[in-house]
N, C-alpha and C positions, 0 to 999 in steps of 0.2 A: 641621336647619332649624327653624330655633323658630318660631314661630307669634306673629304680630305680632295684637295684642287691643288693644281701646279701652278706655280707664279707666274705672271705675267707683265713684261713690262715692255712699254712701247718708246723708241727713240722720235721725239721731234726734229725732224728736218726744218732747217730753215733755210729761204728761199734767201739766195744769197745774188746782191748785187754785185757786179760787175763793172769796173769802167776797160772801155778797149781803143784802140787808136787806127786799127784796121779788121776787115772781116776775113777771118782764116777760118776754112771749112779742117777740121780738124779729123784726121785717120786713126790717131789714138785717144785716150782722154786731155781732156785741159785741165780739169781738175779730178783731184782726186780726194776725197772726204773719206777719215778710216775712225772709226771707234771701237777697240781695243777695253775688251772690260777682262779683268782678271779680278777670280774669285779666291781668295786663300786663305787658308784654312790652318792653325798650328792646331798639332795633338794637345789635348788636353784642354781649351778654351770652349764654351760654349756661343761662340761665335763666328762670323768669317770677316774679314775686311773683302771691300768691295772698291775697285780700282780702276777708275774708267779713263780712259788715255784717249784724247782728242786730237787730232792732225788733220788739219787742212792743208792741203797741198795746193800748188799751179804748177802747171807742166811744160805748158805753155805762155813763153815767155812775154807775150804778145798782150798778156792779159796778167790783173792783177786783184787781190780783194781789196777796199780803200777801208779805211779805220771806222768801222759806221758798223751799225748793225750789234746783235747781241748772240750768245751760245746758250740753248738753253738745256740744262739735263735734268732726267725725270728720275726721281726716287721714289719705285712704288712700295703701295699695302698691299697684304696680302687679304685680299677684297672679301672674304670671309669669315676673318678674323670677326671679332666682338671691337664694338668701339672705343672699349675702355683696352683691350690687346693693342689698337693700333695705336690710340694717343700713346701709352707706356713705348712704344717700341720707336713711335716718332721722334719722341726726347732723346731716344737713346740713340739712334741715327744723327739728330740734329746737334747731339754733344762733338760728335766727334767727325763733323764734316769740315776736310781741310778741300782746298782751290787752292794750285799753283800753275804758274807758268812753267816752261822749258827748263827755268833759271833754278826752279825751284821756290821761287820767291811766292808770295801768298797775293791772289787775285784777290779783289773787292767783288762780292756775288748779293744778291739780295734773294730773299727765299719766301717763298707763297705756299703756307697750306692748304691743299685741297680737301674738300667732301671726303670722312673718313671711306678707304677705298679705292681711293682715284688718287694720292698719293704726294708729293710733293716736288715743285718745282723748281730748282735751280737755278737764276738768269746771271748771267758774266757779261759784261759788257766788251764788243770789241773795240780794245783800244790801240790796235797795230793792224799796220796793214799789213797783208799775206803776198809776197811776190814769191816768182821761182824761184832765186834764192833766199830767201825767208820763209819758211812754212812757219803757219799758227800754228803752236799748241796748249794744251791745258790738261791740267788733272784731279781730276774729282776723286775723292778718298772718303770713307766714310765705314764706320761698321755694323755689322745686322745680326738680327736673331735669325730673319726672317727666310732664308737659306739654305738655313741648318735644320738638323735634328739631333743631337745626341744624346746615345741611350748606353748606359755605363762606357765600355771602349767603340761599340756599335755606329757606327756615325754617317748620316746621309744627308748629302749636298746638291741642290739644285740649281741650275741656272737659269739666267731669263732666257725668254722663246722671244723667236720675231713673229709680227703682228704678219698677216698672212698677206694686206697689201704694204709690205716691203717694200720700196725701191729698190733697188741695186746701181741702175745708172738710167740718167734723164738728160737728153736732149734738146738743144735747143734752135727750133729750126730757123728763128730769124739768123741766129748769128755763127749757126752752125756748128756751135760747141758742145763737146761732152764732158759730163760731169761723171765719175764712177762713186759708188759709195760701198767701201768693207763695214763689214761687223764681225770682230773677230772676238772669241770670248773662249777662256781659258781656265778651269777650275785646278789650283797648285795646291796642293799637299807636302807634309815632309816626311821624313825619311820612316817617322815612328808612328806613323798611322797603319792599322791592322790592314789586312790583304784587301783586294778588290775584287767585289761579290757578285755585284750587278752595275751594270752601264749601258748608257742606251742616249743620244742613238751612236753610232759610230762616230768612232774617234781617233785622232795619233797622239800618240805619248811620247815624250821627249825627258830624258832627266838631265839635273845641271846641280849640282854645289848641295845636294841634300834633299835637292824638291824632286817633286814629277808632275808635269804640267798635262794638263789631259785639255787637247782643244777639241772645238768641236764646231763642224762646216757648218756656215752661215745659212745656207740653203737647208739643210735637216734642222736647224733651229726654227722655220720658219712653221709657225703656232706647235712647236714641240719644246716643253725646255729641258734641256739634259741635265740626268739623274744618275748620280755616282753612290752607291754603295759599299761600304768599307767594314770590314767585320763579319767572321762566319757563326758567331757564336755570344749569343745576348744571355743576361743573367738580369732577370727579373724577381722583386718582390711584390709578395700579393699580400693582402691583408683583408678580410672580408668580417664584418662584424653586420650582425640580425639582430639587433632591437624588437625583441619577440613581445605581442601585444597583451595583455589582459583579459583573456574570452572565458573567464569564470568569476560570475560576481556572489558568488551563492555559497563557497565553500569558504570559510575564512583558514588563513592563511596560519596560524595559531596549531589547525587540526592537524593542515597539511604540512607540517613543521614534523608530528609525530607517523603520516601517515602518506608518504609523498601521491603514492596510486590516486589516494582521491582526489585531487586534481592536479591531471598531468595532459603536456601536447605531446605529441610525437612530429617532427618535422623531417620532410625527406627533403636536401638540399643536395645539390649538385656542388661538390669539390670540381677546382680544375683539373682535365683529364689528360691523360697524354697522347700522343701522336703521331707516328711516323715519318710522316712526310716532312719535320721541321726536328722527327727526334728531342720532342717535347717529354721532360723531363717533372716531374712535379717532387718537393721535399717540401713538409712539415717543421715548423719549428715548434708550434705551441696546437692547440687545437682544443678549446673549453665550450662545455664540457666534453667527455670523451664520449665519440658515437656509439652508440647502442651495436650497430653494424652496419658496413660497406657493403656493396654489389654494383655490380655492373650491367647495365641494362641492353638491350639489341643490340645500342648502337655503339656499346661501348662508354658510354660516358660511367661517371663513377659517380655515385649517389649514398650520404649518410644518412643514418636516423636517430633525431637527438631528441634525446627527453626535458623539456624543459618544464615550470612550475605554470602552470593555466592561471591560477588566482592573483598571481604578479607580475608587471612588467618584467622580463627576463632577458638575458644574451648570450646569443653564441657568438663564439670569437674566433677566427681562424686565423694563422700566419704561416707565412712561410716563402719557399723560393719554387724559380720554374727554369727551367735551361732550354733554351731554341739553338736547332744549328743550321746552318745550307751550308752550301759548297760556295769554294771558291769561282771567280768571273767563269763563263764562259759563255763563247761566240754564240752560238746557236741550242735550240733544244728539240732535236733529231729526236727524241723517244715520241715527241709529239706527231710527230710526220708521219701517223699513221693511214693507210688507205682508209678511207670511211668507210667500203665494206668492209674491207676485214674488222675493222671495229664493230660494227652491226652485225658480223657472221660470230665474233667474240662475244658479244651482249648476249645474243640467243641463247648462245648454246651455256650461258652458264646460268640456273634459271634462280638461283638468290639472289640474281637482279632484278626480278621481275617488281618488286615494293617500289624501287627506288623511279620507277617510270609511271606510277597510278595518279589520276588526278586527282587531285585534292578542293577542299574549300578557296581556299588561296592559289592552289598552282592549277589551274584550270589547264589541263594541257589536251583534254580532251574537245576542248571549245574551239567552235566552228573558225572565230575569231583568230587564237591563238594559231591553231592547225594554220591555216594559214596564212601567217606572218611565220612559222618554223619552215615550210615549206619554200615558199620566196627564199629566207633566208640560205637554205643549200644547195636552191639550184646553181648549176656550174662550178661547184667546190668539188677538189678531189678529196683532199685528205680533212683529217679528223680535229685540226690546228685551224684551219681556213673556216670549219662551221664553229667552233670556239672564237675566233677573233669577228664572226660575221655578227653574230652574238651579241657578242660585249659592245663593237660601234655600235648597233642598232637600236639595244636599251639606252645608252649613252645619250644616240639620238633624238629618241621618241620622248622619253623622261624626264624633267626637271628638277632639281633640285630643292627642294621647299626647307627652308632654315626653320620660316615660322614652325611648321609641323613637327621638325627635331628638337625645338625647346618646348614643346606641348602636351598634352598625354599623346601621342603619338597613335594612333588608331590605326590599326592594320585595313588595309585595303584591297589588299591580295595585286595579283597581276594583271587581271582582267580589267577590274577600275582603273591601275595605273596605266594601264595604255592606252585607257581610253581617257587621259588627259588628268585624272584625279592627283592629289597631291602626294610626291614620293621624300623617300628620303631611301638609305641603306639598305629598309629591311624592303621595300618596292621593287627597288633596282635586284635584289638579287631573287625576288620572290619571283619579276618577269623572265631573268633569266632561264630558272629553275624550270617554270612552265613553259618555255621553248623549245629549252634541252629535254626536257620529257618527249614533247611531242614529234620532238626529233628522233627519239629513241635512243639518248642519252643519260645514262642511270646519274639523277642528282638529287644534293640534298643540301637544306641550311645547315652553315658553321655559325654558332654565336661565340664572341668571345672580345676583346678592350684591343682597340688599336688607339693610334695619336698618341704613343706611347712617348713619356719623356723621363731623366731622370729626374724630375720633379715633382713631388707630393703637395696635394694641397687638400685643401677641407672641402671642395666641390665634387661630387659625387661624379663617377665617371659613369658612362653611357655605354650602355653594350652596343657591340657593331656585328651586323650581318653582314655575311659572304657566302658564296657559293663552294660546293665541292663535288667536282665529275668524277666517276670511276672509270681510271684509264686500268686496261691488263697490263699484270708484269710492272706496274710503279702504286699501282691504289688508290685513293683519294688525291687528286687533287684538288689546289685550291686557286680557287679565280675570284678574284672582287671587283665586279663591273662599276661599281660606286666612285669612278676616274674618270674625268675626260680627257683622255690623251693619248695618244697613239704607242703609252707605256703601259702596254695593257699589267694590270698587277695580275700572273697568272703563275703557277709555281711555289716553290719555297719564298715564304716572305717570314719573314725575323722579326717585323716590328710589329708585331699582334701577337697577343697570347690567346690561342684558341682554348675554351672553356668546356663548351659542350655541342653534340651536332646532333642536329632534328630530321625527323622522315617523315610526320605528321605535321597538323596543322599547330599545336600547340607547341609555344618557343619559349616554354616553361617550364622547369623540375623541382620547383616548389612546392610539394603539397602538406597539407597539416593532416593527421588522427585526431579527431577531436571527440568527445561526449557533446561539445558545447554547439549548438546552432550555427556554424559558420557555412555561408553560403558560399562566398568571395575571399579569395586567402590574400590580402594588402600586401604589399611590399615595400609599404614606408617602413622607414628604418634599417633599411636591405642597404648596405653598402657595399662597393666592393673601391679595390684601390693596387690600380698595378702600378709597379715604375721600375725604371731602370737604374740598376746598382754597378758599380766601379769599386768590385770590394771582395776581399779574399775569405770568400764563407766556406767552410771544411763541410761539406755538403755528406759525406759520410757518417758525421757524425746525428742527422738528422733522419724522420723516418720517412718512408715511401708510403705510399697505398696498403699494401701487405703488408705493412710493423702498424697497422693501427688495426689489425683484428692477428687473432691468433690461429688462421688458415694460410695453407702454403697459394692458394690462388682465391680470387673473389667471387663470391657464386654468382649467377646471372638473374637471380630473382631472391630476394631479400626473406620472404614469406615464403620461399621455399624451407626456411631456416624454421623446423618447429618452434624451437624457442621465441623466436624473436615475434615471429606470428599470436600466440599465446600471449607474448608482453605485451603486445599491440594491443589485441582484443581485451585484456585485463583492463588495461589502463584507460583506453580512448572508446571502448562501446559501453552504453547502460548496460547492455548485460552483464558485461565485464565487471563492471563498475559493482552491480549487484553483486555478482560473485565474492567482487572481496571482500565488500562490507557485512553480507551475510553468513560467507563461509566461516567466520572464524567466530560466529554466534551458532550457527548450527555444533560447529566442532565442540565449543565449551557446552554448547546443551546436551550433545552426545557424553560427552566427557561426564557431564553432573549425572545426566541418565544412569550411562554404565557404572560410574560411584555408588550412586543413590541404590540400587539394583545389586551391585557388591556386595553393601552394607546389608540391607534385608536381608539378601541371601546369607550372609556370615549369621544376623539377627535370628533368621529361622532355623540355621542351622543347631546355633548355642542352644537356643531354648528349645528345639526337638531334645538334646540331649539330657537338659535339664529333667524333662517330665519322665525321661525312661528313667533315670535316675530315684525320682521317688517313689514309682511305680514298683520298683525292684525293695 
C-alpha cells in the first residue's frame, strides 16, 4: 500500500553580486527577484505544462546586476515514485524542456541529473547585465505527468509548496540594501474542465479569454502544495479474477466430470459494496461462474458463494463498473463543527455504537499507552473537527512511512507497536488512528478498498489501501485517511478511491473457502483485483445490480440462514456431507432392489398360494 505524498519542490536562491558606486541605505526594496510558475492544464491531455517565469529586477538606480553569475532552476521527482517511474517521467520532462529570453528567443542551458528523487537541475548562464531600466528575464517550459492525475473526466492537480525556510526578503547590512523575493504560482484550466470540488488552501480566481487561473498566496504555499479538484462524479471499471488452487489430489477429475459434489470448494468472496457517503454505485457486467448466493454481513459489505471444482486448478472472474459522487467546491464543512459533548452525549445515547469503540488485537484503545496519547490529544479542543484533525497531525507525526514494508508481505502490527516506533505503512496509520478515536470515545472502523487510481490498466497487481471511517449523527460514516502529510487533511467525500469493504474486527479479510480438504491457511495468490478509470459512455441500465444476481427483493444478512444454501454447503464441503451423497444413492438403489425383490416374492407367493387351492379343489 504505498503511501500517497504531495510534491515538493524547492527554489535555489542565488547569491547575487552586485557592483555599486555609492552606499544608499534604502526605504523600499533595491531589488526585486519574482518567480512566477504557472501550471496548465487543457481538458482531455493527460498532462500539465509547467511554466516558470524569472524577473529580476533593480529598483534602485544606484545599483546594478553585471553579466557574471548563473540562473539556476530545479525540476523535481516525485521522491516516492519507483526509479524506473522516475527515469520514464525524466525523458519525458527533458524532451520537452524549452529556455527563452523576454525576446523569446532560446537560452543555452546545461542540465545535471540528480539521485533519482532529488530531481533535476537547470543552469542558464547570465549573459546580460540587469539595470533599472533593463530587468533580467527568462522562461522555463516544460511538460509533466507528475502534477496530474486523471481519472476518466475526474481530474486533480497539484502544485509545488515552499520549503518552510523560505526567504521572502534579505538584507544587507554592510551596504544597506534590500533584496525582496515573490513566488507566485498559479494553476489555469479551460473553459471545458468539469466543476470545482475541492481546493485547498485559499485562493482568487480570475478568468480571461476561456481559462481560469486559480492563484494561490505564497505564504500558505509555504510546506503546503495546493490541491485543485475537478469533477463530482468518477466512473470506474473493476475486474477481479481468483485463480482458485488445487486442494483435491485424491478424486480424479474423470469422476467429477460425471459427479461435481465429490469434489467441490465453496468460496465466500467479498464483491465491491456500496456507500453513501460518495453514493457508491456497483454494476455487474459478466460474473463466472454464477454465485450460489449473496448476503450482506453486519457491516454491510456484500459477500458471494461460488462453487468451484477442488481437483483442478479453477477461476472466478468478475467484471463490471462502480460510480462515486461528491458535491461540488465548497468553503467550509460546518456539519463538522460539532460540540464534542454533544457528540459524546450523541454516542451514549445511541447504544449500536457500543462494537465500534471495543478494543481490539490491533486497536488497543484500552492501553495505558494509547489512553494516554488520546487524552493529551483533546485537551483544549472544543469541537468534534479539532480532535479529528488533532489526530490525523499526531499519527502523521509519530509514524513513518516505510516503502520497504509496502512492497513486502506486509505484516500487521497493530497500533500499539506502531507508535512505539515499529514499521508502518496505510494499514498502521489508520490502525493508530482507529485506537485513539476509540479511546476517545469515538465510534471507528477500517475501510479497505484501491486508491492511486488512474485511467490506466496494467498487469501489476494493485494493492489494497486502508482508511479510517468515524460515525458522525445525521451524516453516517465518514471517511478520513490519515496516510498524508499535509495540512490537506483527506477527511470527507473523496472520489478517487473505490471503497470495497469495511471491518469492526481484527480480521481485514472476507475470503474464506468450505472445504472437505485439509486447508489450514486460505493463499491469496492468484487473487487479483484491477480498478481504473473510464471516459466512456456505458448504458449502466442495461447491467445488473447486487439484487439481479439472486432472485430475492433484498439480500439476507446471513447467507446460512438460507436452508438451502446451508444443506449445499454441508453436502458438498463436510465428510459427512460428502458421505451422504456417495452413499445415499446406494442405500436408495438397495432400498429400491429390496422393495423389488420383496414385490416379486410376495406376487411369487401369492401365484403359487393360488395354484395349490386350485388342485386341492
Amino acid at each position: 500500500m504505498k503511501k500517497l505524498t504531495t510534491i515538493l519542490s524547492s527554489s535555489l536562491l542565488i547569491l547575487l553580486s552586485f557592483l555599486f558606486t555609492n552606499k544608499v541605505f534604502a526605504s523600499e526594496e533595491d531589488f526585486l527577484v519574482e518567480t512566477q510558475t504557472e501550471i496548465s492544464y487543457a481538458t482531455g491531455n493527460d498532462h500539465v505544462t509547467v511554466t516558470t517565469k524569472y524577473t529580476r529586477s533593480v529598483k534602485n538606480s544606484n545599483f546594478y546586476f553585471p553579466a557574471a553569475g548563473e540562473k539556476i532552476f530545479h525540476i523535481p521527482d516525485i521522491s516516492t515514485a519507483s526509479h524506473e517511474h522516475i527515469a520514464q517521467e525524466r525523458q519525458y520532462k527533458i524532451q520537452s524542456i524549452t529556455v527563452k529570453d523576454d525576446k523569446g528567443s532560446n537560452l543555452d542551458y546545461s542540465l545535471k541529473e540528480n539521485d533519482p528523487g532529488d530531481g533535476i537541475y537547470i543552469t542558464i548562464p547570465n549573459e546580460r547585465a540587469t539595470t533599472s531600466s533593463v530587468p533580467y528575464k527568462m522562461t522555463l517550459s516544460y511538460n509533466s505527468h507528475d502534477f496530474i492525475t486523471v481519472v476518466g473526466k475526474f481530474v486533480n492537480i497539484i502544485g509545488t509548496s515552499l520549503p518552510r525556510d523560505t526567504i521572502f526578503e534579505q538584507k544587507d547590512e554592510q551596504n544597506g540594501t534590500l533584496t525582496k523575493f515573490n513566488y507566485l504560482l498559479s494553476i489555469i484550466v479551460d473553459e471545458d474542465i468539469q466543476p470545482l470540488s475541492k481546493a485547498y488552501p485559499s485562493f482568487s480566481k480570475t478568468e480571461e479569454e476561456g481559462k481560469t487561473l486559480y492563484t494561490f498566496s505564497q505564504t500558505d504555499r509555504i510546506g503546503n502544495s495546493p490541491y485543485l479538484e475537478f469533477g463530482t462524479s468518477v466512473l470506474y471499471r473493476f475486474e477481479l479474477e481468483y485463480q482458485t488452487p488445487k486442494t483435491d489430489n485424491l478424486i480424479p477429475e474423470k469422476y467429477s466430470k460425471f459427479l461435481g459434489v465429490l469434489s467441490t470448494n465453496i468460496y465466500e468472496i467479498s464483491l465491491p459494496r456500496e456507500f453513501s457517503e460518495t453514493n457508491q454505485k456497483v454494476f455487474f457486467e459478466s460474473i463466472s461462474p454464477s454465485p450460489k448466493s449473496l448476503h450482506k454481513d453486519s457491516e454491510g459489505n456484500i459477500l458471494a458463494l461460488f462453487e468451484v471444482a477442488a481437483n483442478k486448478r479453477d477461476k472466478i472472474k468478475i467484471k463490471g463498473y462502480i460510480t462515486v459522487e461528491q458535491d461540488e467546491w465548497e468553503e467550509n464543512q460546518d456539519f463538522l463543527e460539532i460540540p464534542f459533548n454533544s457528540y459524546l452525549k450523541n454516542i451514549k445515547e445511541t447504544k449500536s455504537l457500543s462494537r465500534y469503540l471495543l478494543s481490539t488485537k490491533y486497536w488497543q484503545s484500552s492501553n495505558d499507552t494509547i489512553k494516554k496519547e488520546a487524552e493529551t490529544l483533546m485537551k483544549d479542543k472544543e469541537t468534534f473537527l479539532d480532535i479529528i484533525k488533532a489526530d490525523y497531525a499526531f499519527v502523521n507525526e509519530v509514524l513513518e512511512y516505510d516503502s520497504a514494508k509496502a512492497t513486502s508481505e506486509n505484516e500487521r502490527i497493530g497500533a500499539l507497536e506502531a507508535l512505539s516506533g515499529g514499521p508502518s505503512v496505510c494499514m498502521e496509520y489508520s490502525d493508530l488512528m482507529i485506537a485513539l478515536l476509540r479511546a476517545q470515545g469515538i465510534p471507528s472502523r477500517a475501510a479497505i478498498g484501491y486508491a492511486n487510481l488512474t485511467s490506466i490498466t496494467s498487469n501489476k497487481d494493485q494493492v489494497r489501501h486502508q482508511w479510517v471511517q468515524i460515525w458522525v449523527p445525521e451524516y453516517g460514516w465518514l471517511s478520513v485517511d490519515p496516510t498524508f502529510e499535509s495540512k490537506n487533511m483527506k477527511i470527507g467525500k473523496m472520489v478517487d478511491r473505490v471503497l470495497w469493504e469495511v471491518f469492526n474486527e481484527d480480521s481485514l479479510s472476507n475470503i474464506k473457502i468450505y472445504s472437505t480438504n485439509n486447508i489450514h491457511e486460505l493463499s491469496t495468490e492468484g487473487f487479483v483485483v484491477k480498478v481504473y478509470g473510464v471516459n466512456e459512455d456505458v448504458d449502466l441500465a442495461n447491467l445488473r445490480t447486487h439484487i439481479d444476481l439472486t432472485e430475492k427483493e433484498e439480500l439476507p444478512e446471513d447467507s446460512f440462514s438460507q436452508i438451502s444454501v446451508l444443506a449445499n454447503t454441508i453436502l458438498k464441503t463436510t465428510t459427512l456431507g460428502k458421505t451422504i451423497v456417495v452413499t445415499l444413492p446406494i442405500l436408495i438403489v438397495l432400498s429400491l432392489l429390496i422393495g423389488l425383490i420383496s414385490l416379486v416374492l410376495y406376487i411369487y407367493r401369492k401365484f403359487a398360494g393360488r395354484k395349490k387351492r386350485k388342485k386341492s379343489i
